[in-house]
Structures are given as structure tokens and as C-alpha cells.
C-alpha positions as CSV (number, residue, x, y, z in Angstrom):
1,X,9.3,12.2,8.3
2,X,5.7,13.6,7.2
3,X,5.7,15.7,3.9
4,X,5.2,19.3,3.9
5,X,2.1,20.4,2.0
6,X,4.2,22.1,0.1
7,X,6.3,18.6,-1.2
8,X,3.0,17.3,-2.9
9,X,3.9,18.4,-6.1
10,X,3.1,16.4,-9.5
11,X,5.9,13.8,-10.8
12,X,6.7,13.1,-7.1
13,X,6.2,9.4,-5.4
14,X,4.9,9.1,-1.9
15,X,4.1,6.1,0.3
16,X,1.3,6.6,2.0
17,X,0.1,4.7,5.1
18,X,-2.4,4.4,8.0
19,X,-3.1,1.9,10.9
20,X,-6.2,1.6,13.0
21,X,-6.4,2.5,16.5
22,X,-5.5,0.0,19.3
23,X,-6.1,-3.7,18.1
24,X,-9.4,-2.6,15.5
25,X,-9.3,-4.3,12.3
26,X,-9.2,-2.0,9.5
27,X,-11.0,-4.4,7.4
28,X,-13.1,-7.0,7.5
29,X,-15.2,-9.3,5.1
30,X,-16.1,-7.0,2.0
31,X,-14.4,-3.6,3.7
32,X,-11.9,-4.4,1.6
33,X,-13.3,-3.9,-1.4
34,X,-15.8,-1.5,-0.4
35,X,-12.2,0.4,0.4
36,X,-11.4,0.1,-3.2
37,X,-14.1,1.3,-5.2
38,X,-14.2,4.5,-3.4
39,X,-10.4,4.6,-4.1
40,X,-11.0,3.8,-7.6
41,X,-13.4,6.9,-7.6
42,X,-11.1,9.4,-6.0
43,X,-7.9,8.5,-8.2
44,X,-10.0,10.2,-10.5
45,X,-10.4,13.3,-9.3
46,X,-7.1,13.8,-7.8
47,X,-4.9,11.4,-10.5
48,X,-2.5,9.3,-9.5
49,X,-0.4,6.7,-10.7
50,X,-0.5,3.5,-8.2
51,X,2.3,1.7,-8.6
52,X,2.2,-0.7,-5.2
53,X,-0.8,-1.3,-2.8
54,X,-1.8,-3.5,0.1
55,X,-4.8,-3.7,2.4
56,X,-4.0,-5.3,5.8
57,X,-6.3,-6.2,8.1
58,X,-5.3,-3.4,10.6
59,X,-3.7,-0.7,7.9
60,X,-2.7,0.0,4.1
61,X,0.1,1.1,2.2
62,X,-0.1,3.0,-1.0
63,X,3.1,3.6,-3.3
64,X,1.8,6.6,-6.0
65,X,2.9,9.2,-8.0
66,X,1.6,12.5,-8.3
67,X,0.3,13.0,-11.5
68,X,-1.4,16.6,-11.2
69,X,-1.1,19.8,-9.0
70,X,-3.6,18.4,-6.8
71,X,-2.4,16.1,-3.8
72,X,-2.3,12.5,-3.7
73,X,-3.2,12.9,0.2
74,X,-6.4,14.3,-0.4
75,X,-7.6,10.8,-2.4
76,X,-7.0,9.2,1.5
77,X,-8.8,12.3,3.6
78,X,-11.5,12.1,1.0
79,X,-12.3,8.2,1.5
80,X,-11.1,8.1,5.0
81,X,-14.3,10.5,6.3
82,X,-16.3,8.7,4.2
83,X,-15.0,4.9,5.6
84,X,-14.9,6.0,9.2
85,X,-18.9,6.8,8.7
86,X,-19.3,3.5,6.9
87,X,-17.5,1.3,9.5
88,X,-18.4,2.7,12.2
89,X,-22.2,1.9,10.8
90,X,-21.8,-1.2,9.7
91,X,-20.2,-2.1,12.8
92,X,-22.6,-0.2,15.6
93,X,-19.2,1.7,17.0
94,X,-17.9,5.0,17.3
95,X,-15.2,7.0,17.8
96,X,-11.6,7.4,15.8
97,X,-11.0,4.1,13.6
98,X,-7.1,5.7,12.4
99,X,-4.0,5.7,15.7
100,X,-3.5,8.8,14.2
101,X,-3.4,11.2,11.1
102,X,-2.1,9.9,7.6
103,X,1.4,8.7,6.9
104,X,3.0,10.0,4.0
105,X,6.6,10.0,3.2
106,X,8.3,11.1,0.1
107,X,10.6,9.0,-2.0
108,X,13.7,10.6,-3.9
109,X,15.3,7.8,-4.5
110,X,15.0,5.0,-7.4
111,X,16.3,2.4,-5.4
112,X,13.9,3.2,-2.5
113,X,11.2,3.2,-4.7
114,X,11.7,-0.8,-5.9
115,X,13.0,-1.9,-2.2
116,X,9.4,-0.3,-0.6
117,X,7.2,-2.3,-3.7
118,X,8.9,-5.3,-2.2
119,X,8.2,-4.4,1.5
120,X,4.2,-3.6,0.8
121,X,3.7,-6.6,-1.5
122,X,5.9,-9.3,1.5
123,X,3.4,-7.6,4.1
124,X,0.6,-10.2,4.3
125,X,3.1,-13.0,3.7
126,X,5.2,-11.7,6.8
127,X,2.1,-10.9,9.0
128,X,1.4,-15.0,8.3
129,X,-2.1,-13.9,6.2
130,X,-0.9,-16.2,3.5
131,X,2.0,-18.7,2.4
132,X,1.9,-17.7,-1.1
133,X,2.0,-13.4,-2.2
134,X,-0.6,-14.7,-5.1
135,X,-3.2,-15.9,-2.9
136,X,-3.8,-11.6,-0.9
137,X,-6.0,-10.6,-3.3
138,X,-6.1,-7.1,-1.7
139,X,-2.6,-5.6,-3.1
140,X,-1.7,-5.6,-6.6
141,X,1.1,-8.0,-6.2
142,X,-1.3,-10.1,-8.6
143,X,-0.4,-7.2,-11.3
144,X,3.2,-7.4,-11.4
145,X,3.3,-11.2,-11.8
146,X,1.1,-10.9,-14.8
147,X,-2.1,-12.6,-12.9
148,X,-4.5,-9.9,-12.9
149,X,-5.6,-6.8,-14.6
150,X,-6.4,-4.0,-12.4
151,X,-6.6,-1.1,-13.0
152,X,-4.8,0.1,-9.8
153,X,-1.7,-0.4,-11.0
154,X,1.2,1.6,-13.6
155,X,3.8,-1.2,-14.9
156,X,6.5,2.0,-15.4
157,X,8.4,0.4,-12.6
158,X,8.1,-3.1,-13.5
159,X,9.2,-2.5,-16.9
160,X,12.3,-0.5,-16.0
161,X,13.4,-2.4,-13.3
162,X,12.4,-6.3,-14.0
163,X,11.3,-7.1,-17.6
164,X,8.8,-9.3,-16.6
165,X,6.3,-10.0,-13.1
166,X,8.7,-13.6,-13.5
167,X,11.7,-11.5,-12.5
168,X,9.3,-9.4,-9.9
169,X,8.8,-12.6,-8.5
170,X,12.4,-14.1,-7.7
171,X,13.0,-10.8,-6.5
172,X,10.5,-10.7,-3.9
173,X,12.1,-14.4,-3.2
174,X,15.2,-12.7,-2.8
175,X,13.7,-10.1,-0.4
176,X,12.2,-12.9,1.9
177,X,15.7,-14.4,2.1
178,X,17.1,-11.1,2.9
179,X,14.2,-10.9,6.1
180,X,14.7,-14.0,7.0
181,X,18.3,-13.9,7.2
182,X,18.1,-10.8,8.8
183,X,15.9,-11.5,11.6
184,X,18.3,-14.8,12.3
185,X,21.2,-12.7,12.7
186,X,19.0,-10.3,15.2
187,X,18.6,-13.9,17.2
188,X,21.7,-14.1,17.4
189,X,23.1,-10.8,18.7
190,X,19.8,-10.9,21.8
């Protein structure tokens, strides 16, 4: 369910999410990082701690913190205006480039919090973009393996919960088994 205005509040965590409309990519070629930038530049103004992130060809998820009274959603309505004009520009298009308004769900629970890292992180690895996590270079799965350092990205959550990105890494192993296994018993009950 979508958070109330009210929920933004600092110290909370929220996933946030978006998908293009119909079969658009999202991104394409340097969109990606052109993407980034003007997320690195909002984050400033509206501070928030980005503990998981992952740019798909047709959407994004963000897991952040709130770190001040003003809301995390406003980093993703102050970039999405901004985007829509650039891609729809770049492209020679027009019209919506979202299926509808921002995703945003809050997360109470610790457990969640680790479990939904997991889930953004497998994303291009389930959607068959790449065989190995380390080779998206549009998430910062690259951070919490220790490969890269970005500056989207609060360790807080690796430290607590893994020691090392080594750890991080046979748990996302873990996690694939976990689909995998999962999606062979769903065979098997059709």
C-alpha cells in the first residue's frame, strides 16, 4: 500500500519504485547515468540515505532512509519532471513515460528491509540482463561486495547484518536458490 504524506517522516525506510508505460524502455544507452547525476543532485537537497538501488531497463527501485523532515518522494517528483522532458527530447516522443504515479511503500520491519536489498540487487540477474550481479553496473550491488565506491550507497545495513559484501554475496546465492526453488515447486502445483 502507498504511504500517506503524513508517513514520510525522518529515520523511516521506504522503497520506492516506478515502471514505464506499456512496453517503453525506461532507459537506454547513457539514460542511465544521466538518471543518476540528477539523483546524485537531489539527494542533496532532500537527504537521504540510499541503502539499495537498481535501474532496469523499463523501471527502478530505490531502498532509502529518510534522513530529514523533508520527503524522500520529492528527490523522484523532482527528477521525474525533469527526465520525462529529457527523454521525451532525446527521443522525439511525447506523452506519459511512467504507467502511473510513484510507488512507495514503507518498511517497519528489519527483516523486510535485508530480504527487499536482496530482491532489487537479483532483479537484472532474474530479468536475464546479466549472469553475474557484478557485471549491472546500474545498482549498487557493486558496493556491498566491496567492488566499487559510490557514493549512493550507506553500508549501515551491510555492517549489521553481513560483516562483509563476501557474506552479502552467498546470501544473495542463497536468495537465487530460494527463487529458483520456488518457481519449481509453482511448476509443479500448474
Amino acid at each position: 500500500m502507498r504511504c500517506k504524506k503524513e508517513e514520510f517522516v525522518k529515520g523511516e525506510y521506504f522503497h520506492i519504485y516506478n515502471r514505464s508505460v506499456k512496453d517503453t524502455l525506461l532507459f537506454m544507452n547513457d539514460d542511465y547515468l544521466y538518471f543518476l547525476d540528477k539523483f546524485k543532485l537531489k539527494i542533496k537537497i532532500y537527504p537521504a540515505s540510499v541503502f539499495a538501488y537498481c535501474l532496469m531497463p523499463n523501471h527502478f527501485h530505490f531502498l532509502l532512509r529518510q534522513d530529514e523532515e523533508k520527503p524522500v518522494y520529492q528527490i523522484f517528483n523532482d527528477i521525474n519532471n525533469s527526465y520525462v522532458q529529457h527523454y521525451n527530447n532525446k527521443y522525439s516522443r511525447k506523452g506519459h513515460l511512467y504507467k502511473g504515479q510513484l510507488q512507495h511503500k514503507r518498511i517497519k520491519n528489519d527483516e523486510y528491509i535485508v530480504s527487499l536489498c536482496q530482491y532489487i540487487h537479483y532483479n537484472p540477474k532474474k530479468a536475464g540482463l546479466v549472469d553475474d550481479l557484478s557485471d549491472w553496473k546500474y545498482s549498487n550491488y557493486l558496493e556491498w561486495i566491496g567492488k566499487r565506491n559510490g557514493i549512493l550507497f550507506n553500508d549501515d545495513l551491510l555492517k549489521t547484518y553481513f560483516e562483509n559484501g563476501e557474506l552479502y554475496k552467498q546470501q544473495i546465492r542463497c536468495y537465487e536458490n530460494y527463487i529458483k526453488d520456488k518457481e519449481f515447486a509453482e511448476l509443479l502445483f500448474d
